[in-house]
C-alpha positions as CSV (number, residue, x, y, z in Angstrom):
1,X,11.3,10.3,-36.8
2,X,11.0,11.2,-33.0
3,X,9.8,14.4,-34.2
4,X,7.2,13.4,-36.4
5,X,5.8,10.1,-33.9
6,X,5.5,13.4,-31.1
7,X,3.7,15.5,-33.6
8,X,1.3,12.6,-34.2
9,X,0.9,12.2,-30.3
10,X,0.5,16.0,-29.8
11,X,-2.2,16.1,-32.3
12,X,-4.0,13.3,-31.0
13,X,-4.2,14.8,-27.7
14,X,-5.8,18.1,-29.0
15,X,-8.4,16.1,-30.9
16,X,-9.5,14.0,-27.7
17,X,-9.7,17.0,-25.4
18,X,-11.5,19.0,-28.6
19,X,-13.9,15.8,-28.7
20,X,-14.6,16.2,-24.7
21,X,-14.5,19.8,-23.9
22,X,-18.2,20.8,-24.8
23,X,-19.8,17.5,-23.0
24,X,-17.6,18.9,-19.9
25,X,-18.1,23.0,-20.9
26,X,-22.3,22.1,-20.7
27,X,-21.8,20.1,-17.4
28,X,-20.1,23.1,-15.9
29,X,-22.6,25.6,-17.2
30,X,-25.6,23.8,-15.9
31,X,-23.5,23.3,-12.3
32,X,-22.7,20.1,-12.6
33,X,-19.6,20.2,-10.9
34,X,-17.6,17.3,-8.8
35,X,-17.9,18.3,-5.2
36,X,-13.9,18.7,-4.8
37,X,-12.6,18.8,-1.7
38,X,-11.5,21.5,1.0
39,X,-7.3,22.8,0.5
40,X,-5.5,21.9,3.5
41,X,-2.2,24.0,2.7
42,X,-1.7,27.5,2.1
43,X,-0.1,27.6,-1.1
44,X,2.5,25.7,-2.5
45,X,4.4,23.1,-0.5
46,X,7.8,23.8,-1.4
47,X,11.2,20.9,-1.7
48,X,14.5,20.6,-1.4
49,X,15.0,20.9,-5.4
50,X,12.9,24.4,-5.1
51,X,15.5,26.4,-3.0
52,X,18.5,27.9,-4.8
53,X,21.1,29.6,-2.4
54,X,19.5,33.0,-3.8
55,X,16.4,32.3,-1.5
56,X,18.0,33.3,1.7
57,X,18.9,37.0,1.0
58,X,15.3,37.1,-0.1
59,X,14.3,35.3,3.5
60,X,16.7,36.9,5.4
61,X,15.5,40.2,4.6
62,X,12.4,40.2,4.9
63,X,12.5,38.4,8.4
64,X,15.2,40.4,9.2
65,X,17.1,37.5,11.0
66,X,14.0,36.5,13.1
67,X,14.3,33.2,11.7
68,X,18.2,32.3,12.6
69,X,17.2,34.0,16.4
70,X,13.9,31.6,16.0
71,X,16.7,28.3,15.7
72,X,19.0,29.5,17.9
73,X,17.0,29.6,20.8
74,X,15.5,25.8,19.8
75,X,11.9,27.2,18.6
76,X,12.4,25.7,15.2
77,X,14.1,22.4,14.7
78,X,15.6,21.7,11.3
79,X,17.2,18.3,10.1
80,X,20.6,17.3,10.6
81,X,22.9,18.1,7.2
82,X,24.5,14.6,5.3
83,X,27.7,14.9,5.8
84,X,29.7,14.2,2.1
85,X,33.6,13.9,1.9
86,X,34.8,15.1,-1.6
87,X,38.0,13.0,-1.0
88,X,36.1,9.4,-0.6
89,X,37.3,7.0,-3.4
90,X,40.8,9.2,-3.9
């Protein structure tokens, strides 16, 4: 059943963006194109979910330890760890 009501829903989808991708093609080829708007980052802005203990050979290496030296002498401030206590509720 759930298979069959997201197969319906996938299909639909297709069909709408078929329906609107030559209006929106023939807007782009005669340059009419929204003005967007200028990137203020340099790439992608990375989150706590993202990094995987694997990262910091990766970082380490190729900063060769620049970065710990960097916090060490207070030129990069990080936030202060949550401590958890495995044994709470025991």
């Amino acid at each position: 059943m759930l298979r069959t009501v997201c197969t319906i829903l996938a299909a639909r989808t297709v069909k709408a963006y078929a329906d609107e991708i030559s209006a929106l093609l023939g807007k782009a080829l005669q340059g009419d194109l929204p003005a967007g708007q200028p990137q203020k980052t340099s790439g992608k802005i990375w989150i706590g979910s993202d990094w995987r203990p694997e990262h910091l050979r990766l970082i380490y290496d190729t900063y060769e330890d620049r970065i710990s030296a960097a916090a060490l002498r207070g030129e990069i401030e990080g936030r202060v760890p949550t401590c958890v206590s495995l044994l709470k509720g025991c």
